[in-house]
BALOBA-1460 file (C-alpha; in Angstrom, 3 decimals):
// residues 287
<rec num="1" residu="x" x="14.674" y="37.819" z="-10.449"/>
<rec num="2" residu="x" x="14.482" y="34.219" z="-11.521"/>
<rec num="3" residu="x" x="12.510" y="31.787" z="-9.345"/>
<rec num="4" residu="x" x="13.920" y="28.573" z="-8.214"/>
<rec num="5" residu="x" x="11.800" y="25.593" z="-9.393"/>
<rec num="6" residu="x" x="9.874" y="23.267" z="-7.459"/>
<rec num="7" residu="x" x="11.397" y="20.383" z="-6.082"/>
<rec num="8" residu="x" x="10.386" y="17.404" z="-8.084"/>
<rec num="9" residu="x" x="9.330" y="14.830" z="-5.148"/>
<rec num="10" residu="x" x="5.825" y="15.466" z="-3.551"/>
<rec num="11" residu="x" x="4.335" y="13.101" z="-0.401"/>
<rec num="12" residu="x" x="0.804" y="11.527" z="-0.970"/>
<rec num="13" residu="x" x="0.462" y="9.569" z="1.848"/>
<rec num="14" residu="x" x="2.967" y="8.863" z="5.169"/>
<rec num="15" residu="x" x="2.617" y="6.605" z="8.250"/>
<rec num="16" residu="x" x="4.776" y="4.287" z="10.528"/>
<rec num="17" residu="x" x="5.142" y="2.126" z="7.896"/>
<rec num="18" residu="x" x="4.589" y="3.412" z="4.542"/>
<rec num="19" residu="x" x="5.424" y="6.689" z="2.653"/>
<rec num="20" residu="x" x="4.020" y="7.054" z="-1.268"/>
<rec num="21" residu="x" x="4.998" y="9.808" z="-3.465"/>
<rec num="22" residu="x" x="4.789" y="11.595" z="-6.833"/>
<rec num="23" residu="x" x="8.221" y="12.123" z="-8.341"/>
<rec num="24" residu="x" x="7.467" y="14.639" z="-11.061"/>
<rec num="25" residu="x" x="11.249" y="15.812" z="-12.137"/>
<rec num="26" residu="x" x="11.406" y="17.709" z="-16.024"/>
<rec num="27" residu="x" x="14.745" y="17.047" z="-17.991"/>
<rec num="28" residu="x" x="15.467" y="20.965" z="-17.497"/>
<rec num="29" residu="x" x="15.650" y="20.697" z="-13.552"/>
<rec num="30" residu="x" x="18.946" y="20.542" z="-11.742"/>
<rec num="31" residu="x" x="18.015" y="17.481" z="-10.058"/>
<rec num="32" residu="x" x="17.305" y="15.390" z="-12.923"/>
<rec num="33" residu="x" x="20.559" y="13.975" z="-13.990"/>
<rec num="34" residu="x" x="21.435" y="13.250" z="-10.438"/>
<rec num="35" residu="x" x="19.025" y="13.392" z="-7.356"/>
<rec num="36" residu="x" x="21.486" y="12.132" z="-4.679"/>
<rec num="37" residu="x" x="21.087" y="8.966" z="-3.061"/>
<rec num="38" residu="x" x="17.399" y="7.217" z="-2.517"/>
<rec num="39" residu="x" x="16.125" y="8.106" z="0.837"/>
<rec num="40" residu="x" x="14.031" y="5.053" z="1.386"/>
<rec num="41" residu="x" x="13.313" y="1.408" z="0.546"/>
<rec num="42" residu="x" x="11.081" y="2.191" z="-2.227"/>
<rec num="43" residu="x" x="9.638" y="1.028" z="-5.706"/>
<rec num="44" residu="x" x="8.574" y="3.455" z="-8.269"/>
<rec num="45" residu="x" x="6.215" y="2.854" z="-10.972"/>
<rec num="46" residu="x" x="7.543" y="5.090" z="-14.017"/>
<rec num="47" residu="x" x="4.771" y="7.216" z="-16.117"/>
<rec num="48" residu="x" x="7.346" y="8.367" z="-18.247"/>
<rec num="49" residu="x" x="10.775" y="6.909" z="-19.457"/>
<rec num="50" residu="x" x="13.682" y="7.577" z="-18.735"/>
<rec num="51" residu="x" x="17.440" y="5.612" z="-18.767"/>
<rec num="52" residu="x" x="18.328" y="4.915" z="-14.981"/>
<rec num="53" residu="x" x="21.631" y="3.636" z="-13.546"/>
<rec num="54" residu="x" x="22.416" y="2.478" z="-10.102"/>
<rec num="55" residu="x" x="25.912" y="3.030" z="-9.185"/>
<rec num="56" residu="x" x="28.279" y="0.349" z="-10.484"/>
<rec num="57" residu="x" x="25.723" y="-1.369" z="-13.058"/>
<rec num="58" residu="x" x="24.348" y="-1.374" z="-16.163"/>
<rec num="59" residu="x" x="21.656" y="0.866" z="-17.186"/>
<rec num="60" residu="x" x="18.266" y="0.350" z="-18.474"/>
<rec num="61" residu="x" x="15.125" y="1.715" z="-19.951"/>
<rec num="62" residu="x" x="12.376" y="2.239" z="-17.099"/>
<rec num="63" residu="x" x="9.558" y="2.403" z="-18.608"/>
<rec num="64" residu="x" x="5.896" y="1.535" z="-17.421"/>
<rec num="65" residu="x" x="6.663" y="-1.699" z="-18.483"/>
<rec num="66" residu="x" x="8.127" y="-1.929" z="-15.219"/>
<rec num="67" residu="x" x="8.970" y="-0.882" z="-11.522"/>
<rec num="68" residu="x" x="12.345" y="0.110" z="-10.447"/>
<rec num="69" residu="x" x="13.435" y="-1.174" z="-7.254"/>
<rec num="70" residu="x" x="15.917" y="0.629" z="-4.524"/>
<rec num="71" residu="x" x="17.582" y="-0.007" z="-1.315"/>
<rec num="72" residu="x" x="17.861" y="3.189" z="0.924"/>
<rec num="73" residu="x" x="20.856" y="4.946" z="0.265"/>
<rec num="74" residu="x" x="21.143" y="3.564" z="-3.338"/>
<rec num="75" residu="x" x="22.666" y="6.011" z="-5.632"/>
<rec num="76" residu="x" x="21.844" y="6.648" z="-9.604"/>
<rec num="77" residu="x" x="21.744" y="8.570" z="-12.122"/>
<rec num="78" residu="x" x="18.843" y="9.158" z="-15.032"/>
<rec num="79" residu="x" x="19.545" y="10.178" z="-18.494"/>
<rec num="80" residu="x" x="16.471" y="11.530" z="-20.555"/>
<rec num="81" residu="x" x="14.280" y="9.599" z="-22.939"/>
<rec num="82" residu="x" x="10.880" y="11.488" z="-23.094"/>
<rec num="83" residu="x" x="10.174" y="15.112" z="-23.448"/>
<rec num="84" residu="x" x="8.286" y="15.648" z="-19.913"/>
<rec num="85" residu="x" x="11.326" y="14.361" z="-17.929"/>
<rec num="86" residu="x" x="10.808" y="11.621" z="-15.715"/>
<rec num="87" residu="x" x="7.390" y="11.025" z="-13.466"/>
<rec num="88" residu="x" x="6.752" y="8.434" z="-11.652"/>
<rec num="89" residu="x" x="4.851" y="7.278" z="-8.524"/>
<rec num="90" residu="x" x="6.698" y="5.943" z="-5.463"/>
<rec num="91" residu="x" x="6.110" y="3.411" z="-2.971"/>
<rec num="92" residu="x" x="8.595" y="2.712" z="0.024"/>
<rec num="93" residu="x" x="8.580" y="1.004" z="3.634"/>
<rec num="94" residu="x" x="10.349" y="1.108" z="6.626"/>
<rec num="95" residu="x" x="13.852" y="-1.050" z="6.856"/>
<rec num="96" residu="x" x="12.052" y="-3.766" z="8.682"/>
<rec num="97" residu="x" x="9.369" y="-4.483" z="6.763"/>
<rec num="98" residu="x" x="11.926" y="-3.955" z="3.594"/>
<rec num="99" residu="x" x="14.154" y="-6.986" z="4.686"/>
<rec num="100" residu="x" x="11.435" y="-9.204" z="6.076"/>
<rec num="101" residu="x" x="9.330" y="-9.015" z="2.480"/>
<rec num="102" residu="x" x="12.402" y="-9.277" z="0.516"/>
<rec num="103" residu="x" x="13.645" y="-12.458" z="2.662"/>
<rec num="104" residu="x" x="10.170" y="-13.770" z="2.172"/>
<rec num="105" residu="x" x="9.941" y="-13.729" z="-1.339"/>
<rec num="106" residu="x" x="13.834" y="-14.070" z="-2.100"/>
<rec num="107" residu="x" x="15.988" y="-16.962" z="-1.264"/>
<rec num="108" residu="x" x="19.272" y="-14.791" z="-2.335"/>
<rec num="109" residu="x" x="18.125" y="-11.975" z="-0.409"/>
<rec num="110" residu="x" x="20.477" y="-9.599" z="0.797"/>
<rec num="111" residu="x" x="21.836" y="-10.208" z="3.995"/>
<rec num="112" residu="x" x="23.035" y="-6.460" z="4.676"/>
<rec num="113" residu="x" x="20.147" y="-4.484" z="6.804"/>
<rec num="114" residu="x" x="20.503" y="-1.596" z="4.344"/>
<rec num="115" residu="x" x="20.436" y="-2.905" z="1.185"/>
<rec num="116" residu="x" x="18.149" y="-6.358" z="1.294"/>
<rec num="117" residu="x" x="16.606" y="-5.548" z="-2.208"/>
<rec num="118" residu="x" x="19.806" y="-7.467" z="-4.956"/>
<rec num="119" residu="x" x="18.003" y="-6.524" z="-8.250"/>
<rec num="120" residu="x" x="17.031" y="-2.487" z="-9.793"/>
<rec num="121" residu="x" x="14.130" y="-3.822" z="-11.286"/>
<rec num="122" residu="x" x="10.916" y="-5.942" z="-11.668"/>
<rec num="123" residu="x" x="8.661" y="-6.711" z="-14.478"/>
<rec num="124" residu="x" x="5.321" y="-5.707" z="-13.906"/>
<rec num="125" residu="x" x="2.104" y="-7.317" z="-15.199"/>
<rec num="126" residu="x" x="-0.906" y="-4.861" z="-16.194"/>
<rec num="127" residu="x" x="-2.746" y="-5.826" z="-13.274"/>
<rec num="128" residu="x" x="-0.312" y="-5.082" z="-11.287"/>
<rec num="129" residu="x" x="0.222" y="-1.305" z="-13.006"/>
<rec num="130" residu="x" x="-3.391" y="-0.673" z="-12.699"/>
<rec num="131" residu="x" x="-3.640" y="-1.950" z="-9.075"/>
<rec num="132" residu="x" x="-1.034" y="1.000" z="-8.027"/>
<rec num="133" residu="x" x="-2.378" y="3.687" z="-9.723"/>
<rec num="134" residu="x" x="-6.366" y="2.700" z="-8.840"/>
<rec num="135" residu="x" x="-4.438" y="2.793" z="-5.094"/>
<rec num="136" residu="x" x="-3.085" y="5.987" z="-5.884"/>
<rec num="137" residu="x" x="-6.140" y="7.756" z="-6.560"/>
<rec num="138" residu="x" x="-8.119" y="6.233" z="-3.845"/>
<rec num="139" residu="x" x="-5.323" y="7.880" z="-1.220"/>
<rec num="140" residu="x" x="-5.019" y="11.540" z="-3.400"/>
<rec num="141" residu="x" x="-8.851" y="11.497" z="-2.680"/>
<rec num="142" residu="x" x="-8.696" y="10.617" z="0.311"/>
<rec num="143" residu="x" x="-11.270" y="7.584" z="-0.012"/>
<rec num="144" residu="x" x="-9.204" y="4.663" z="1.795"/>
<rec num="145" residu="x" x="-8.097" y="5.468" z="5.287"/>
<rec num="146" residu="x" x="-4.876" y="4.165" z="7.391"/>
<rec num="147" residu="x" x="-5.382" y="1.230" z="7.829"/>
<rec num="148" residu="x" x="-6.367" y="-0.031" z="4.745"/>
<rec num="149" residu="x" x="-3.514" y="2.179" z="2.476"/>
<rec num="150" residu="x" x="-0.699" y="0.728" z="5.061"/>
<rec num="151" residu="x" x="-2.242" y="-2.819" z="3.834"/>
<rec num="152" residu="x" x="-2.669" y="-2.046" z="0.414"/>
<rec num="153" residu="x" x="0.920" y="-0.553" z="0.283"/>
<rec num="154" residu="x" x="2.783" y="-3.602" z="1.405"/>
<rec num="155" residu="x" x="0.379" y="-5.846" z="-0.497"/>
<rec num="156" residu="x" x="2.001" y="-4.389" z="-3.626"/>
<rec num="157" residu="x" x="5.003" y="-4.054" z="-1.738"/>
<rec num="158" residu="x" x="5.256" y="-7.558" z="-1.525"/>
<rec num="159" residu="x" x="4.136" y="-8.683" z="-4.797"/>
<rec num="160" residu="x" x="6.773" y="-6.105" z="-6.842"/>
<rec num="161" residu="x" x="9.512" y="-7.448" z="-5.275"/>
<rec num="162" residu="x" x="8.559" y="-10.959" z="-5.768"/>
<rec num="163" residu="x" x="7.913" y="-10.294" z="-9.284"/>
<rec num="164" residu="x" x="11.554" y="-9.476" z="-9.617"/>
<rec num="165" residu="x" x="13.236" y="-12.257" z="-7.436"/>
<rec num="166" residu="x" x="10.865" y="-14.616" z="-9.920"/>
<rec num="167" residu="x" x="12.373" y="-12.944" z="-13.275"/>
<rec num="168" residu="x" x="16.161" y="-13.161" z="-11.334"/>
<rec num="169" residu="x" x="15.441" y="-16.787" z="-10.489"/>
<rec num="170" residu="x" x="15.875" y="-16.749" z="-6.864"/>
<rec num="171" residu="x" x="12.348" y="-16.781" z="-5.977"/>
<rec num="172" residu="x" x="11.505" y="-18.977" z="-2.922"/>
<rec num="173" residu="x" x="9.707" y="-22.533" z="-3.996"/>
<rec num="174" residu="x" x="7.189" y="-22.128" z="-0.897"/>
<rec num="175" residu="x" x="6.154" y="-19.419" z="0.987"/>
<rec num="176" residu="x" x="6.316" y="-19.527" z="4.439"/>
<rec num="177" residu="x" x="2.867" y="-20.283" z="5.879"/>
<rec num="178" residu="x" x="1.210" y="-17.808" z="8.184"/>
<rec num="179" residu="x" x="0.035" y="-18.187" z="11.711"/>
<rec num="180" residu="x" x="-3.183" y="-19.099" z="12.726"/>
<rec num="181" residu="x" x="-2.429" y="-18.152" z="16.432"/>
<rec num="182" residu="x" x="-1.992" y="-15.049" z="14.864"/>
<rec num="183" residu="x" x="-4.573" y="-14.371" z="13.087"/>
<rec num="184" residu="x" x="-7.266" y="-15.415" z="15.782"/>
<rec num="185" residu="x" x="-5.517" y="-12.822" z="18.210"/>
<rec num="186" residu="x" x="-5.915" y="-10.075" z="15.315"/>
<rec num="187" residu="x" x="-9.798" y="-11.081" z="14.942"/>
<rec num="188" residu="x" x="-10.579" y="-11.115" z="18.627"/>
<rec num="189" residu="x" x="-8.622" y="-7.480" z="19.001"/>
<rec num="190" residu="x" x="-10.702" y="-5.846" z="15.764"/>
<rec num="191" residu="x" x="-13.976" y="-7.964" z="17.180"/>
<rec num="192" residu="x" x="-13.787" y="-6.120" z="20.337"/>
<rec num="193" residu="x" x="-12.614" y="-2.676" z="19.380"/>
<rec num="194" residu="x" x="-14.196" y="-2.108" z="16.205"/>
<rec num="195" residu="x" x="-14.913" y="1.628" z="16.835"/>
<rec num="196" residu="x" x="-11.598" y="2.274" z="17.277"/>
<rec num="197" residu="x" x="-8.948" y="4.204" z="14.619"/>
<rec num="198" residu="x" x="-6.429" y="1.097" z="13.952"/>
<rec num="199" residu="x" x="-3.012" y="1.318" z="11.760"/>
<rec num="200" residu="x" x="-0.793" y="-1.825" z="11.155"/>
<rec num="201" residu="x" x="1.856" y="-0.504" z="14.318"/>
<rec num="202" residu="x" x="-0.820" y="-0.562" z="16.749"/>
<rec num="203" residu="x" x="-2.296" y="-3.912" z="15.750"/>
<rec num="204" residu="x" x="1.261" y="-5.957" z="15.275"/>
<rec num="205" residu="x" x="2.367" y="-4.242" z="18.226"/>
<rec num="206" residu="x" x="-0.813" y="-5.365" z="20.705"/>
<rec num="207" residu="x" x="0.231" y="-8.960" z="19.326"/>
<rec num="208" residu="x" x="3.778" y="-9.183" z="18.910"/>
<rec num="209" residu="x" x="4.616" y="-9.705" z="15.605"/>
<rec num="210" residu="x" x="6.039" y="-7.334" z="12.544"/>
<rec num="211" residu="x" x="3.100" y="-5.745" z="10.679"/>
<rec num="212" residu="x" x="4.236" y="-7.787" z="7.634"/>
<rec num="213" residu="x" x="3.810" y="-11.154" z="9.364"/>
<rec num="214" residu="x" x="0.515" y="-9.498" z="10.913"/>
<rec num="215" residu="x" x="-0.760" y="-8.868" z="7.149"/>
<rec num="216" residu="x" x="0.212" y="-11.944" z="5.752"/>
<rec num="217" residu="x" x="-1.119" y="-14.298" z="8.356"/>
<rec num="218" residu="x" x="-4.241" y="-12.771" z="8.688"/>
<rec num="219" residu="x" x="-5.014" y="-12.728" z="4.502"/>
<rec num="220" residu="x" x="-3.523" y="-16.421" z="4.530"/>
<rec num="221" residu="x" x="-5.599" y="-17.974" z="7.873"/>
<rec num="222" residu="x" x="-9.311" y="-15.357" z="7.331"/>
<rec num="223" residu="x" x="-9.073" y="-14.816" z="3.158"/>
<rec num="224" residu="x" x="-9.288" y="-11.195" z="3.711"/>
<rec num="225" residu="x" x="-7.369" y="-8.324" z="4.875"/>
<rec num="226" residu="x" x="-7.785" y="-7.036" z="8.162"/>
<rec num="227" residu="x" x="-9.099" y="-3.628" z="6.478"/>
<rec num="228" residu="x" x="-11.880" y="-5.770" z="4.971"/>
<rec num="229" residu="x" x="-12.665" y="-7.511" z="8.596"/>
<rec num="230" residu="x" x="-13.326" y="-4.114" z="10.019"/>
<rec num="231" residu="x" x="-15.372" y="-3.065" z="7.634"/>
<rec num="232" residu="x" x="-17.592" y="-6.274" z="7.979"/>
<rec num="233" residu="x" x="-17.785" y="-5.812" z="11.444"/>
<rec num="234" residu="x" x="-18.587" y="-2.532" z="11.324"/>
<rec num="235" residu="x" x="-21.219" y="-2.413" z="9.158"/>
<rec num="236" residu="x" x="-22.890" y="-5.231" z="10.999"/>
<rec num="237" residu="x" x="-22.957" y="-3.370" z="14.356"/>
<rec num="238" residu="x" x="-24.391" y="-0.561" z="11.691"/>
<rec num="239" residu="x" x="-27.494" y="-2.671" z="11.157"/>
<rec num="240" residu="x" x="-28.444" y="-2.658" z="14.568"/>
<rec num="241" residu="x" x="-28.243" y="0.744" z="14.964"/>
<rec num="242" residu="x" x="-30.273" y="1.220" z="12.002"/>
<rec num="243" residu="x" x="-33.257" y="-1.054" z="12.798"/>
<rec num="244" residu="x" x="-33.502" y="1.027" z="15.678"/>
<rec num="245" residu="x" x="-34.318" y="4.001" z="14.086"/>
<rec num="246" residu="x" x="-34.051" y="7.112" z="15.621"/>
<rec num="247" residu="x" x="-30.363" y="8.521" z="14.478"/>
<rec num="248" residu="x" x="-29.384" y="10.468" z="11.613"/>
<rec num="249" residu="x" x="-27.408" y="8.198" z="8.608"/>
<rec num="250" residu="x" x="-24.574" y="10.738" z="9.029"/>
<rec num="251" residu="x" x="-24.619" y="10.411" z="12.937"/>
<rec num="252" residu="x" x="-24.954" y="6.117" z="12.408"/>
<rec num="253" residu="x" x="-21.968" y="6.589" z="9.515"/>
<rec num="254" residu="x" x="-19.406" y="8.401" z="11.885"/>
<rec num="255" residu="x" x="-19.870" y="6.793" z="15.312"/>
<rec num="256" residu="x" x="-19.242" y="2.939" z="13.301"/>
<rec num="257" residu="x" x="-16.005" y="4.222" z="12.098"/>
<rec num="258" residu="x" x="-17.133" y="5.387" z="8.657"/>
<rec num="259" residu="x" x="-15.652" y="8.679" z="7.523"/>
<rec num="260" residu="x" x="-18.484" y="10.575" z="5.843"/>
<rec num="261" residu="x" x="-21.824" y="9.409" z="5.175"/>
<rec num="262" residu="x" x="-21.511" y="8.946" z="1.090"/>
<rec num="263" residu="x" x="-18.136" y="6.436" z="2.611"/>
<rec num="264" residu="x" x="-20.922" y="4.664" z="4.933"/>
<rec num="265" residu="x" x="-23.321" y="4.617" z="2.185"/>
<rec num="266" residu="x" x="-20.889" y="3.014" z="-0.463"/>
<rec num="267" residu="x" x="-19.484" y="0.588" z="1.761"/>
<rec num="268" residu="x" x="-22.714" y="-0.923" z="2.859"/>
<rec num="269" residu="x" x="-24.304" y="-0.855" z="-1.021"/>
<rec num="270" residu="x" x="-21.443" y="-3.074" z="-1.776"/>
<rec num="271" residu="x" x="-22.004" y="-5.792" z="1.075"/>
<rec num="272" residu="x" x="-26.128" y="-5.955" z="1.658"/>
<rec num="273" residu="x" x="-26.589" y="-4.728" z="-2.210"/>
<rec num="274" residu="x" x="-28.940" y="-1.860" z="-0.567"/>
<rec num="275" residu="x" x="-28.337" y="1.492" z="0.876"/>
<rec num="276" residu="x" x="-28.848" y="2.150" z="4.590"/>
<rec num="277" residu="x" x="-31.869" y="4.224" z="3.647"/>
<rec num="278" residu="x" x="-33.383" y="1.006" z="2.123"/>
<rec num="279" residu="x" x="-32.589" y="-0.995" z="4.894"/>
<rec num="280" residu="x" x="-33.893" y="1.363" z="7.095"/>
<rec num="281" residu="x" x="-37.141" y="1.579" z="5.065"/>
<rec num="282" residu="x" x="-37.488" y="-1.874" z="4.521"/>
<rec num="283" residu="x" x="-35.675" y="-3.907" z="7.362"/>
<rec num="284" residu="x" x="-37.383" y="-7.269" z="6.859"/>
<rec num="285" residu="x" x="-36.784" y="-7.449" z="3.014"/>
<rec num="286" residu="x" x="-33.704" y="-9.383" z="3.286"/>
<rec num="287" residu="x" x="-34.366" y="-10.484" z="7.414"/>
């Protein structure tokens, strides 16, 4: 009896906002040639390489040279260039925060709600490569939590699709600036609920604005993400806790927010350049 093979397309990582995925599709499968039509706004970051062709253009080589770009609904076809078929990791967003980066970033940017993304792909610098596959590993592990992979996914998000409005010559000459009001309302909220779970919906929602805008005018007005300012905040209601004495690390580690104690451990090495066991030992070293 023959077995039917696996499908090709595999979820990491899924919120409100942001879905990432392993596309992992050999030439022999039925669905290489032809996959149907892209379920989300998404980029992909190829491994392999492969020839791809949106419907009514030109094709061209993906390679990791590169990120291919698509509007939901888009449909394509692949043709085969190396011997494991095509692989690639995916990154998409909801239709709302699709339009509102591309319209940031794009001055020709599509005006049709479905399909706000005009080019099928965008040149992408090494940094950029290695930034989404370090990103990748950190969410299969299971090392960065909601918050901070709906931040980091829009982050690159953003800065794909710019890449390609730049190298189609629409980019926009200045960025629209980001809101101080804004930002200030996002601090105060994280200041006073710090122990609390937090993804982008229930932040942008509590002030109003699109988690995009959120993002954006809180990095732009505070020089770090909003991920970062919990962190900080945590870990500095941590310190109190710990000069008290009394609890276990683990206990301290899971009631500031921290997943695990090794997650608690790392996080606080990296800011105080000390583990909490140090600090705990030897409080007035750096009092």
């Amino acid at each position: 009896m023959s077995v039917a093979p696996l499908h090709p397309d595999r979820i990491v990582f899924q919120s409100a906002r942001v879905t990432v995925g392993e596309w992992r599709c050999p030439r022999t499968h039925p669905l290489f040639a032809d996959s149907g039509p892209i379920e989300r706004h998404l980029v992909a970051f190829p491994r392999t390489s492969a020839v791809i062709r949106h419907a009514g253009r030109s094709g061209f080589v993906a390679d990791a040279r590169l990120a291919t770009v698509y509007n939901r609904g888009q449909r394509y076809t692949r043709e085969a260039v190396h011997p494991d078929g095509d692989r690639c990791d995916w990154w998409a967003v909801d239709p709302d925060t699709a339009r509102e980066i591309a319209a940031s970033v794009d001055r020709h940017a599509g005006t049709d709600d479905d399909a706000p993304l005009r080019f099928a792909h965008a040149p992408v610098e090494a940094t950029l490569y290695a930034r989404q596959r370090s990103l990748l590993l950190r969410i299969r592990s299971g090392a960065i939590d909601t918050l901070a992979a709906e931040e980091a996914v829009v982050a690159l998000w953003h800065d794909t699709v710019a890449a390609g409005a730049r190298a189609a010559g629409s980019a926009r000459a200045t960025p629209s600036r980001g809101s101080r009001e804004v930002a200030e309302a996002a601090a105060r909220e994280l200041a006073a609920s710090w122990q609390d779970a937090h993804t982008l919906d229930s932040l942008s929602r509590g002030l109003g604005v699109s988690p995009f805008h959120l993002c954006r005018s809180f990095r732009a007005a505070m020089g770090r993400t909003l991920h970062r300012q919990l962190t900080l905040l945590r870990l500095r209601a941590a310190l109190e806790a710990l000069s008290e004495g009394g609890s276990d690390l683990t206990q301290v580690a899971l009631a500031h927010g921290f997943s695990s104690h090794s997650h608690f451990s790392y996080a606080f090495r990296r800011e105080f350049g000390l583990t909490p066991s140090q600090w705990r030992a030897q409080p007035r070293a750096i009092s």
